[in-house]
N, C-alpha and C positions, 0 to 999 in steps of 0.2 A: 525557760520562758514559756508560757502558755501558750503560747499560738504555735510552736512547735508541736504541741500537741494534738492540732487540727487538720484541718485537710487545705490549709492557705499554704504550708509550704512547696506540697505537690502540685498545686497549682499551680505555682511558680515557675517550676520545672517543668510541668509539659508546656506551660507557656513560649518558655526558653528555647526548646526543643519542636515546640510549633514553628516559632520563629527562625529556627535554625534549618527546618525543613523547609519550608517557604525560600529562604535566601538561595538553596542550594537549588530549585527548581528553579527562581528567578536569574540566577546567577549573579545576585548580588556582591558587593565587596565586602570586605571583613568589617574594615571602618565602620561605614554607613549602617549595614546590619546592624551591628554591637549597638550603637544611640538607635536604630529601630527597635530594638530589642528590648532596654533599660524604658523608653518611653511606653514599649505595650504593657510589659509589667508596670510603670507606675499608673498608668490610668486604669488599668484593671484594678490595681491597689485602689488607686483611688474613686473607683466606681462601686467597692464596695463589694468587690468579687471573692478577695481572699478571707473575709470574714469566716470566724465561726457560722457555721449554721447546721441545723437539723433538717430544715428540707431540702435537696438539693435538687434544682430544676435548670434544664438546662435553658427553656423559656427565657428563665426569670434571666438569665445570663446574658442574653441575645442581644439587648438592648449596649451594654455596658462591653461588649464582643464586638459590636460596632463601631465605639468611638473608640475602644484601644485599637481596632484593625487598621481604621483609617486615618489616626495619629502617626502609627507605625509607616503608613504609605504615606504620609506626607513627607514621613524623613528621608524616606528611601526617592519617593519621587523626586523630592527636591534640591537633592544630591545626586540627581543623573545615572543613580544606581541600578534603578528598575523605570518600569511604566507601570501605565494609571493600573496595569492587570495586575500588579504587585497587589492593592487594595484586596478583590475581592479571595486570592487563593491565601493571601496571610488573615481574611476572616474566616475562610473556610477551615483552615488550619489550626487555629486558639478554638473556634467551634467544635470539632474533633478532639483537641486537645480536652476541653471542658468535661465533654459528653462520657470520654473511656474512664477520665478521674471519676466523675459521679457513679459509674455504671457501678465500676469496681469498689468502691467505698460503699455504697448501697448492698452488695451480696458479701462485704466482709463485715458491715453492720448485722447482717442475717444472720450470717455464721454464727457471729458474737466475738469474733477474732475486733472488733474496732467499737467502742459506745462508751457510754458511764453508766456504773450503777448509782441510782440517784436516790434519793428521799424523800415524798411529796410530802411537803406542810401543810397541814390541814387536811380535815374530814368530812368538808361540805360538799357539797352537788359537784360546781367548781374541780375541786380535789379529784372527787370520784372518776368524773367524766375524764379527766387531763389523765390520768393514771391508765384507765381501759383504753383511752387511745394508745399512750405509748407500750402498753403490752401488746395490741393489736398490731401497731405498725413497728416491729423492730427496725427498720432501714433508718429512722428519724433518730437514732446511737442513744436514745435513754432509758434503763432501763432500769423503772422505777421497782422496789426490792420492800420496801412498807411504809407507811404513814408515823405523820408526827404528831400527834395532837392540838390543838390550842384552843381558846376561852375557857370558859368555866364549866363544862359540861363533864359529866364524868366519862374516865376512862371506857365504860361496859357502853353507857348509851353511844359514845364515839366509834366505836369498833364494831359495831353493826351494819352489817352488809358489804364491811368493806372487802376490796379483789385483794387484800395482802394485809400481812400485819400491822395491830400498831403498837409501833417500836418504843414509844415511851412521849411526852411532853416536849414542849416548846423551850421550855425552862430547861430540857437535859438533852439540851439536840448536839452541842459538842460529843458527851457522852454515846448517843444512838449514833451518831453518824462513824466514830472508833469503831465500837463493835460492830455496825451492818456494814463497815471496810467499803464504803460509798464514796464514789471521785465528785460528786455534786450534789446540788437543792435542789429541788423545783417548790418554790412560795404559791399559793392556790388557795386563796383566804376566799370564805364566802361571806367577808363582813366586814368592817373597819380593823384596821390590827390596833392590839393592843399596848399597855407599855412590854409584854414577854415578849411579843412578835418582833416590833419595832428593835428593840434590844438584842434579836436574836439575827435578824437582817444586818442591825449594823455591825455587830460580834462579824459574823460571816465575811461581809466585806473590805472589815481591818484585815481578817485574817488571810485573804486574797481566795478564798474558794469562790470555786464556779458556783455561779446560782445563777437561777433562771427564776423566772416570775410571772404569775396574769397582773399583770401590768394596772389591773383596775383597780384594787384596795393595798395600792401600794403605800407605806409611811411617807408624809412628803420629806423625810430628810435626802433617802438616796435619790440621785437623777434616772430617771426609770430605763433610758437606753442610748446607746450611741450610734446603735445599731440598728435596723430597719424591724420593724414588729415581722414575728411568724407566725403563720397561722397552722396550728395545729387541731385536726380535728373542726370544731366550730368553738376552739377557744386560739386568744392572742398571747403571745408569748415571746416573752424579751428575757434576755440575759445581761443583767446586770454588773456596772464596772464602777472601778472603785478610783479609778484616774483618766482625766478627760485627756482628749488628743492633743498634741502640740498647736498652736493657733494657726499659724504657716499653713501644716497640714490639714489642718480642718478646714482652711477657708479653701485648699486647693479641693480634697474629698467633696466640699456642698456645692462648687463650683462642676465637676463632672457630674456629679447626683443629680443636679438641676437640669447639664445635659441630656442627660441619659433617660431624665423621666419626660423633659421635653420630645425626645425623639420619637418615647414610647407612646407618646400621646399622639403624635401624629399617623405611625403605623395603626394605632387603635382606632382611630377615627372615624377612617371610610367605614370600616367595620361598623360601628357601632351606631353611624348616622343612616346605615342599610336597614339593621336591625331594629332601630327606633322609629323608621318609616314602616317597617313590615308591621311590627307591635299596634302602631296607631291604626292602621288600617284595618287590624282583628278585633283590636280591643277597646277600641275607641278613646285609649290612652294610653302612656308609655313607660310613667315611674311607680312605683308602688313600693311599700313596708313592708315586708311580709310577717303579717302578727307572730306575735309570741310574747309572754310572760315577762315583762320587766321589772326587775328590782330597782328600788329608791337607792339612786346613787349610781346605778349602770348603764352603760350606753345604751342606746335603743338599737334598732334593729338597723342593718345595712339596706341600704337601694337595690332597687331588684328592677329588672324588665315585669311590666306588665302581661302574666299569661292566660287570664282569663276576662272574659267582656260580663259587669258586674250587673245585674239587674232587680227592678224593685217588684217587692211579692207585696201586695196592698189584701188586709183582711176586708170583705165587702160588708157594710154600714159602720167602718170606724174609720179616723184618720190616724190609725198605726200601719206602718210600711217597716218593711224589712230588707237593707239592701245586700243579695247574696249572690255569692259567686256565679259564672253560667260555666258554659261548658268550656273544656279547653279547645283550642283550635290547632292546626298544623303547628303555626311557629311555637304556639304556646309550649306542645310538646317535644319540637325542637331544643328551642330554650331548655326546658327541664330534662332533657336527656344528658345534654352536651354539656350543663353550667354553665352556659352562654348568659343566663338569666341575673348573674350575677357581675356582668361587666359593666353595669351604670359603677358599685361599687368600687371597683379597678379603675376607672375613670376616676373616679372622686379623690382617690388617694394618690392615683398621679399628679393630677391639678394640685393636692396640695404642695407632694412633694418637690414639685418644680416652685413655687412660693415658697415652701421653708425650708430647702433643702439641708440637711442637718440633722433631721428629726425634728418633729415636731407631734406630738400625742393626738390621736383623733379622736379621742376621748378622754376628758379627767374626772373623776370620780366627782360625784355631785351634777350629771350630767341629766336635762330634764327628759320626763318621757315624751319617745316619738309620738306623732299627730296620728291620726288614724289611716288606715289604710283601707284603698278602695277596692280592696279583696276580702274586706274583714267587713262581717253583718254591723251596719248602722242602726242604732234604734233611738226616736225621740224618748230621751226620757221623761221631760214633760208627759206626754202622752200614757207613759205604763205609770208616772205618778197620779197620776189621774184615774 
Protein backbone atom coordinates (compact mmCIF):
# COMPACT_ATOMS: atom_id res chain seq x y z
CA UNK A 1 0.00 0.00 0.00
CA UNK A 2 1.30 3.39 -0.69
CA UNK A 3 0.83 5.24 2.13
CA UNK A 4 2.94 3.00 3.90
CA UNK A 5 5.38 4.42 2.21
CA UNK A 6 4.94 8.00 3.76
CA UNK A 7 5.35 9.55 6.77
CA UNK A 8 1.17 9.18 7.84
CA UNK A 9 2.02 5.98 9.42
CA UNK A 10 4.64 7.34 11.92
CA UNK A 11 2.38 9.77 12.66
CA UNK A 12 0.13 7.57 13.79
CA UNK A 13 2.41 6.13 16.29
CA UNK A 14 3.74 9.10 17.83
CA UNK A 15 0.28 10.11 17.95
CA UNK A 16 -0.61 6.88 19.83
CA UNK A 17 2.40 7.27 22.00
CA UNK A 18 1.43 11.07 22.67
CA UNK A 19 -1.74 9.77 23.76
CA UNK A 20 -0.39 7.21 25.85
CA UNK A 21 2.00 9.68 27.57
CA UNK A 22 -0.57 12.03 28.28
CA UNK A 23 -2.96 9.27 29.98
CA UNK A 24 -0.13 8.21 32.12
CA UNK A 25 0.50 11.78 33.46
CA UNK A 26 -3.25 12.31 33.70
CA UNK A 27 -3.85 9.05 35.31
CA UNK A 28 -6.33 8.08 32.97
CA UNK A 29 -8.10 4.60 32.66
CA UNK A 30 -7.13 2.17 30.05
CA UNK A 31 -10.82 2.03 28.71
CA UNK A 32 -11.47 5.80 28.32
CA UNK A 33 -7.77 6.38 26.95
CA UNK A 34 -7.94 3.55 24.19
CA UNK A 35 -11.64 5.55 22.52
CA UNK A 36 -9.44 8.99 23.37
CA UNK A 37 -6.81 7.44 21.51
CA UNK A 38 -8.71 5.92 18.29
CA UNK A 39 -10.75 9.34 18.24
CA UNK A 40 -7.21 11.61 18.04
CA UNK A 41 -6.08 9.50 15.49
CA UNK A 42 -9.20 9.53 13.38
CA UNK A 43 -9.73 13.43 13.40
CA UNK A 44 -6.03 13.82 12.72
CA UNK A 45 -6.80 11.44 9.86
CA UNK A 46 -9.37 13.21 9.15
CA UNK A 47 -7.99 16.67 9.20
CA UNK A 48 -5.76 15.71 6.76
CA UNK A 49 -2.65 15.43 8.91
CA UNK A 50 -1.51 11.79 7.82
CA UNK A 51 -1.44 12.80 4.09
CA UNK A 52 1.45 12.61 1.80
CA UNK A 53 3.27 15.76 1.75
CA UNK A 54 6.61 17.42 0.77
CA UNK A 55 6.41 20.39 3.00
CA UNK A 56 6.18 19.53 6.37
CA UNK A 57 5.29 22.39 8.78
CA UNK A 58 4.38 21.97 12.09
CA UNK A 59 2.21 25.46 11.73
CA UNK A 60 0.21 24.20 9.17
CA UNK A 61 -0.55 21.23 11.89
CA UNK A 62 -1.56 23.33 14.84
CA UNK A 63 -4.81 23.99 13.62
CA UNK A 64 -6.04 20.37 12.98
CA UNK A 65 -3.58 19.56 16.69
CA UNK A 66 -6.49 21.42 18.15
CA UNK A 67 -9.47 19.74 17.19
CA UNK A 68 -8.02 16.13 17.63
CA UNK A 69 -6.54 17.36 21.20
CA UNK A 70 -9.90 18.62 22.28
CA UNK A 71 -12.03 15.63 20.84
CA UNK A 72 -9.69 13.51 22.73
CA UNK A 73 -10.55 15.68 26.04
CA UNK A 74 -13.96 15.37 25.42
CA UNK A 75 -13.87 11.61 25.66
CA UNK A 76 -11.69 11.50 28.52
CA UNK A 77 -13.59 14.40 30.32
CA UNK A 78 -16.81 13.00 29.79
CA UNK A 79 -16.08 9.81 31.12
CA UNK A 80 -14.76 11.06 34.49
CA UNK A 81 -11.32 9.91 33.58
CA UNK A 82 -9.51 13.18 33.65
CA UNK A 83 -10.15 17.11 33.92
CA UNK A 84 -10.70 19.98 31.64
CA UNK A 85 -6.27 20.05 32.06
CA UNK A 86 -6.40 16.62 30.25
CA UNK A 87 -7.16 19.24 26.99
CA UNK A 88 -4.28 21.34 26.88
CA UNK A 89 -1.12 18.66 27.89
CA UNK A 90 -2.82 15.86 25.24
CA UNK A 91 -2.37 19.09 22.66
CA UNK A 92 0.88 19.76 23.96
CA UNK A 93 1.63 16.11 23.51
CA UNK A 94 0.36 15.29 19.58
CA UNK A 95 2.38 18.95 19.21
CA UNK A 96 5.56 17.33 20.26
CA UNK A 97 4.63 14.25 18.78
CA UNK A 98 4.21 16.09 15.23
CA UNK A 99 7.26 18.55 15.62
CA UNK A 100 10.19 15.27 16.47
CA UNK A 101 8.34 13.30 13.22
CA UNK A 102 8.96 16.27 11.04
CA UNK A 103 12.44 17.31 12.48
CA UNK A 104 13.64 13.79 11.92
CA UNK A 105 12.20 13.07 8.40
CA UNK A 106 13.36 16.57 7.18
CA UNK A 107 17.51 15.53 8.04
CA UNK A 108 16.84 11.81 6.72
CA UNK A 109 15.40 13.72 3.52
CA UNK A 110 18.88 15.68 3.68
CA UNK A 111 20.88 12.61 4.16
CA UNK A 112 18.98 10.99 1.14
CA UNK A 113 18.29 8.03 3.41
CA UNK A 114 14.10 8.93 2.71
CA UNK A 115 12.67 10.98 -1.02
CA UNK A 116 11.88 9.94 -4.60
CA UNK A 117 13.92 10.21 -7.55
CA UNK A 118 11.55 11.80 -9.86
CA UNK A 119 11.19 12.93 -13.47
CA UNK A 120 9.99 16.42 -14.34
CA UNK A 121 7.83 16.65 -17.58
CA UNK A 122 8.49 19.23 -19.55
CA UNK A 123 11.17 21.84 -20.40
CA UNK A 124 9.50 25.24 -20.07
CA UNK A 125 10.05 27.98 -17.47
CA UNK A 126 7.42 26.05 -15.24
CA UNK A 127 9.72 22.76 -15.44
CA UNK A 128 12.95 24.63 -14.97
CA UNK A 129 11.97 26.72 -11.97
CA UNK A 130 10.06 23.35 -10.07
CA UNK A 131 13.36 21.36 -10.84
CA UNK A 132 15.92 24.12 -9.10
CA UNK A 133 13.66 24.32 -6.27
CA UNK A 134 13.66 20.67 -5.51
CA UNK A 135 17.51 20.50 -6.02
CA UNK A 136 17.78 23.38 -3.72
CA UNK A 137 15.44 22.22 -0.95
CA UNK A 138 16.31 18.45 -0.45
CA UNK A 139 14.15 18.25 2.82
CA UNK A 140 10.83 18.52 0.38
CA UNK A 141 11.92 14.19 -0.49
CA UNK A 142 12.03 14.87 -4.62
CA UNK A 143 14.71 14.45 -6.14
CA UNK A 144 14.33 15.29 -9.43
CA UNK A 145 17.24 13.19 -11.75
CA UNK A 146 16.33 14.73 -15.74
CA UNK A 147 13.68 16.12 -17.83
CA UNK A 148 11.04 14.64 -20.25
CA UNK A 149 10.43 16.35 -23.24
CA UNK A 150 7.02 17.28 -24.80
CA UNK A 151 5.40 19.32 -27.97
CA UNK A 152 6.90 19.71 -31.03
CA UNK A 153 10.18 21.41 -30.48
CA UNK A 154 13.28 19.56 -31.16
CA UNK A 155 15.18 17.55 -28.71
CA UNK A 156 18.65 20.12 -28.93
CA UNK A 157 16.52 23.36 -28.74
CA UNK A 158 14.57 21.42 -25.52
CA UNK A 159 17.78 20.66 -23.70
CA UNK A 160 19.23 24.00 -23.43
CA UNK A 161 19.94 25.40 -20.20
CA UNK A 162 18.42 22.86 -18.63
CA UNK A 163 19.89 21.86 -14.41
CA UNK A 164 19.86 17.96 -15.60
CA UNK A 165 19.38 15.74 -18.51
CA UNK A 166 16.87 15.25 -21.03
CA UNK A 167 16.20 11.62 -20.70
CA UNK A 168 14.06 11.09 -23.83
CA UNK A 169 10.07 12.12 -24.94
CA UNK A 170 6.84 12.20 -23.61
CA UNK A 171 5.95 9.31 -25.98
CA UNK A 172 8.92 7.00 -24.14
CA UNK A 173 8.48 8.09 -20.50
CA UNK A 174 7.53 4.39 -19.56
CA UNK A 175 10.92 3.57 -21.26
CA UNK A 176 13.08 6.85 -19.44
CA UNK A 177 11.38 6.32 -16.12
CA UNK A 178 12.97 1.99 -16.37
CA UNK A 179 16.08 3.09 -17.04
CA UNK A 180 16.55 6.65 -14.79
CA UNK A 181 15.02 3.64 -11.79
CA UNK A 182 12.63 6.86 -10.73
CA UNK A 183 9.84 6.05 -7.79
CA UNK A 184 7.76 9.22 -9.44
CA UNK A 185 6.47 12.22 -11.97
CA UNK A 186 6.39 15.57 -11.54
CA UNK A 187 3.89 17.09 -14.72
CA UNK A 188 5.18 20.97 -15.25
CA UNK A 189 3.72 21.87 -18.65
CA UNK A 190 4.06 25.39 -19.67
CA UNK A 191 1.22 25.23 -22.12
CA UNK A 192 -2.10 23.17 -22.94
CA UNK A 193 -1.06 19.32 -22.87
CA UNK A 194 -1.42 17.56 -25.78
CA UNK A 195 -2.86 14.29 -27.06
CA UNK A 196 1.16 12.46 -25.86
CA UNK A 197 0.72 14.43 -22.48
CA UNK A 198 -2.72 13.67 -21.80
CA UNK A 199 -2.04 9.90 -22.79
CA UNK A 200 0.90 9.87 -20.92
CA UNK A 201 -0.95 11.18 -17.55
CA UNK A 202 -3.63 8.80 -17.86
CA UNK A 203 -0.97 5.77 -18.88
CA UNK A 204 0.60 6.88 -15.45
CA UNK A 205 -2.34 6.90 -13.30
CA UNK A 206 -3.85 3.30 -14.63
CA UNK A 207 -0.62 2.17 -13.72
CA UNK A 208 -0.99 3.59 -9.90
CA UNK A 209 2.57 5.67 -10.04
CA UNK A 210 3.00 8.55 -7.97
CA UNK A 211 2.72 11.83 -9.85
CA UNK A 212 2.64 14.99 -8.93
CA UNK A 213 1.65 18.05 -11.10
CA UNK A 214 1.36 22.25 -11.36
CA UNK A 215 -2.04 21.81 -11.33
CA UNK A 216 -2.52 24.72 -14.03
CA UNK A 217 -2.37 22.93 -17.68
CA UNK A 218 -3.80 19.92 -16.22
CA UNK A 219 -5.92 17.45 -19.14
CA UNK A 220 -9.49 18.02 -17.66
CA UNK A 221 -9.93 14.11 -17.75
CA UNK A 222 -7.95 13.34 -14.22
CA UNK A 223 -9.43 15.16 -10.93
CA UNK A 224 -6.54 17.38 -10.18
CA UNK A 225 -6.30 16.51 -6.17
CA UNK A 226 -7.80 15.32 -3.08
CA UNK A 227 -5.38 16.74 -1.38
CA UNK A 228 -4.73 20.36 -0.23
CA UNK A 229 -2.40 22.29 -3.01
CA UNK A 230 1.54 22.68 -1.95
CA UNK A 231 3.30 25.41 -2.48
CA UNK A 232 6.53 24.72 -3.59
CA UNK A 233 8.89 27.54 -4.24
CA UNK A 234 6.41 30.12 -6.04
CA UNK A 235 4.84 27.33 -7.84
CA UNK A 236 1.53 25.00 -6.72
CA UNK A 237 1.62 21.55 -6.51
CA UNK A 238 -0.65 18.58 -6.28
CA UNK A 239 -0.34 14.87 -6.34
CA UNK A 240 -2.54 13.16 -8.24
CA UNK A 241 -4.95 10.05 -7.58
CA UNK A 242 -6.49 7.59 -9.44
CA UNK A 243 -9.44 6.53 -6.80
CA UNK A 244 -11.58 9.00 -4.79
CA UNK A 245 -12.18 8.46 -1.03
CA UNK A 246 -15.02 6.33 0.29
CA UNK A 247 -18.17 9.00 0.53
CA UNK A 248 -18.80 8.28 4.45
CA UNK A 249 -15.14 9.18 4.76
CA UNK A 250 -15.09 12.18 2.58
CA UNK A 251 -18.08 13.75 3.98
CA UNK A 252 -16.46 12.96 7.66
CA UNK A 253 -12.63 14.42 6.30
CA UNK A 254 -14.69 18.03 4.71
CA UNK A 255 -16.65 18.09 7.84
CA UNK A 256 -13.18 18.59 10.14
CA UNK A 257 -11.38 20.56 7.14
CA UNK A 258 -14.11 22.93 7.33
CA UNK A 259 -13.48 22.90 11.20
CA UNK A 260 -10.08 23.39 11.24
CA UNK A 261 -9.85 26.18 8.63
CA UNK A 262 -12.89 27.84 10.45
CA UNK A 263 -10.64 27.80 13.75
CA UNK A 264 -7.81 28.90 11.70
CA UNK A 265 -9.61 31.88 10.61
CA UNK A 266 -10.44 33.04 13.79
CA UNK A 267 -6.77 32.78 15.36
CA UNK A 268 -5.77 34.66 12.01
CA UNK A 269 -7.94 37.42 12.38
CA UNK A 270 -6.95 39.71 15.20
CA UNK A 271 -3.72 39.23 13.53
CA UNK A 272 -4.52 40.30 10.37
CA UNK A 273 -7.31 43.08 11.23
CA UNK A 274 -4.01 44.70 13.44
CA UNK A 275 -2.02 44.63 10.30
CA UNK A 276 -4.61 45.96 7.91
CA UNK A 277 -5.14 48.94 10.25
CA UNK A 278 -1.29 49.59 10.56
CA UNK A 279 -1.08 49.20 6.33
CA UNK A 280 -3.96 51.88 6.03
CA UNK A 281 -2.62 54.19 8.12
CA UNK A 282 1.11 54.18 6.03
CA UNK A 283 -0.23 53.49 2.79
CA UNK A 284 -3.36 54.92 2.50
CA UNK A 285 -4.60 51.50 1.57
CA UNK A 286 -4.47 47.83 2.34
CA UNK A 287 -4.77 45.07 -0.54
CA UNK A 288 -2.61 45.19 -3.65
CA UNK A 289 -1.50 42.55 -6.72
CA UNK A 290 1.89 42.48 -6.81
CA UNK A 291 2.66 42.83 -10.83
CA UNK A 292 4.14 40.23 -12.53
CA UNK A 293 4.03 38.73 -16.18
CA UNK A 294 0.84 36.73 -16.70
CA UNK A 295 0.14 34.01 -19.27
CA UNK A 296 -3.37 33.74 -21.18
CA UNK A 297 -4.70 30.93 -19.34
CA UNK A 298 -2.86 31.37 -15.72
CA UNK A 299 -3.90 32.60 -12.51
CA UNK A 300 -3.04 36.03 -11.73
CA UNK A 301 -1.12 37.06 -8.94
CA UNK A 302 -2.16 36.49 -5.16
CA UNK A 303 -3.27 39.28 -2.47
CA UNK A 304 -0.67 40.91 -0.75
CA UNK A 305 -0.58 43.59 2.22
CA UNK A 306 -0.17 46.99 0.71
CA UNK A 307 3.82 48.07 1.48
CA UNK A 308 4.21 51.19 -0.23
CA UNK A 309 2.06 54.62 -0.24
CA UNK A 310 1.71 55.13 -4.31
CA UNK A 311 1.99 58.54 -5.78
CA UNK A 312 1.35 60.72 -9.06
CA UNK A 313 4.59 62.30 -10.94
CA UNK A 314 2.64 64.75 -13.55
CA UNK A 315 4.94 66.03 -16.56
CA UNK A 316 4.40 69.99 -16.47
CA UNK A 317 2.33 71.38 -19.69
CA UNK A 318 0.82 67.90 -20.40
CA UNK A 319 -1.92 65.91 -19.00
CA UNK A 320 0.34 62.62 -18.75
CA UNK A 321 0.75 61.26 -15.04
CA UNK A 322 2.40 58.48 -13.85
CA UNK A 323 1.35 56.71 -10.79
CA UNK A 324 4.57 55.25 -8.91
CA UNK A 325 5.59 53.59 -6.10
CA UNK A 326 6.93 55.97 -2.97
CA UNK A 327 9.02 54.83 -0.23
CA UNK A 328 8.49 51.92 1.93
CA UNK A 329 7.60 52.69 5.54
CA UNK A 330 8.35 50.62 8.91
CA UNK A 331 5.42 48.11 8.58
CA UNK A 332 6.09 48.04 4.88
CA UNK A 333 9.44 46.58 5.74
CA UNK A 334 8.12 44.48 8.35
CA UNK A 335 5.76 43.00 5.99
CA UNK A 336 8.48 42.14 3.58
CA UNK A 337 10.94 40.91 5.98
CA UNK A 338 8.66 38.44 7.79
CA UNK A 339 6.10 37.44 4.78
CA UNK A 340 3.59 38.88 6.80
CA UNK A 341 2.80 40.58 3.39
CA UNK A 342 1.29 37.62 2.05
CA UNK A 343 -1.39 36.72 4.75
CA UNK A 344 -4.62 38.61 2.84
CA UNK A 345 -3.54 35.37 0.62
CA UNK A 346 -3.83 32.81 3.48
CA UNK A 347 -6.90 34.37 4.51
CA UNK A 348 -8.53 34.05 1.06
CA UNK A 349 -7.94 30.28 0.92
CA UNK A 350 -9.04 29.70 4.25
CA UNK A 351 -12.49 31.38 3.60
CA UNK A 352 -12.57 29.22 0.72
CA UNK A 353 -11.62 26.22 2.39
CA UNK A 354 -14.29 26.43 5.12
CA UNK A 355 -17.12 26.89 2.03
CA UNK A 356 -15.77 24.00 -0.12
CA UNK A 357 -14.17 22.06 2.15
CA UNK A 358 -13.04 19.10 0.06
CA UNK A 359 -11.03 20.84 -2.45
CA UNK A 360 -11.97 22.88 -4.43
CA UNK A 361 -9.22 24.59 -7.24
CA UNK A 362 -8.48 28.47 -6.79
CA UNK A 363 -7.73 28.60 -9.98
CA UNK A 364 -8.78 26.70 -13.55
CA UNK A 365 -6.98 27.20 -16.43
CA UNK A 366 -8.69 29.78 -18.70
CA UNK A 367 -8.59 32.16 -15.65
CA UNK A 368 -8.71 36.08 -16.74
CA UNK A 369 -5.88 38.54 -16.07
CA UNK A 370 -5.65 40.19 -12.56
CA UNK A 371 -6.93 44.14 -12.55
CA UNK A 372 -4.05 46.40 -12.05
CA UNK A 373 -2.25 46.94 -9.14
CA UNK A 374 -1.85 50.14 -7.15
CA UNK A 375 2.06 49.45 -6.87
CA UNK A 376 2.32 49.07 -10.57
CA UNK A 377 2.97 52.59 -12.86
CA UNK A 378 -0.60 53.61 -14.28
CA UNK A 379 -0.38 55.37 -17.62
CA UNK A 380 -3.49 56.82 -19.66
CA UNK A 381 -3.13 55.31 -22.80
CA UNK A 382 -5.32 57.68 -24.45
CA UNK A 383 -2.91 60.21 -23.70
CA UNK A 384 0.63 58.48 -25.09
CA UNK A 385 -1.98 57.58 -28.20
CA UNK A 386 -2.16 60.91 -28.69
Amino acid sequence: MPWFDTVGPVLVLAEMAAMLLAGLVTGAAAGPLLVATLVAVLVAWAADLHRPRLVLSIVDDLPGLLVAAASAAAVLVGSGASGISAGLLTFACLVLAHTTVHAVTHVLRRLGRLGRRVLVVGTGAPARQLASTLLLRPELGLRPVGFVGTGAASSLDQARGLPLALVGSVSTLPRAMAEARVDAVVVALSGPPGDDETAAIAGLLAAAAEVYAVPTWLPPGPAPSRHTIEVVGDLQLVRLRRRATWPPLLKLRRLVEALVAALTVLAVLPVFAALALLVLVETGGVLVRRPWLVEPGRPGPPLRFRTRRSRSVARPGTTFSVAIPGRMGPVGRLLRRTGLDALPEVMRVLLRRVRYAGGVPDAAPGGSAPAPSPDQPQVDTGQLAG
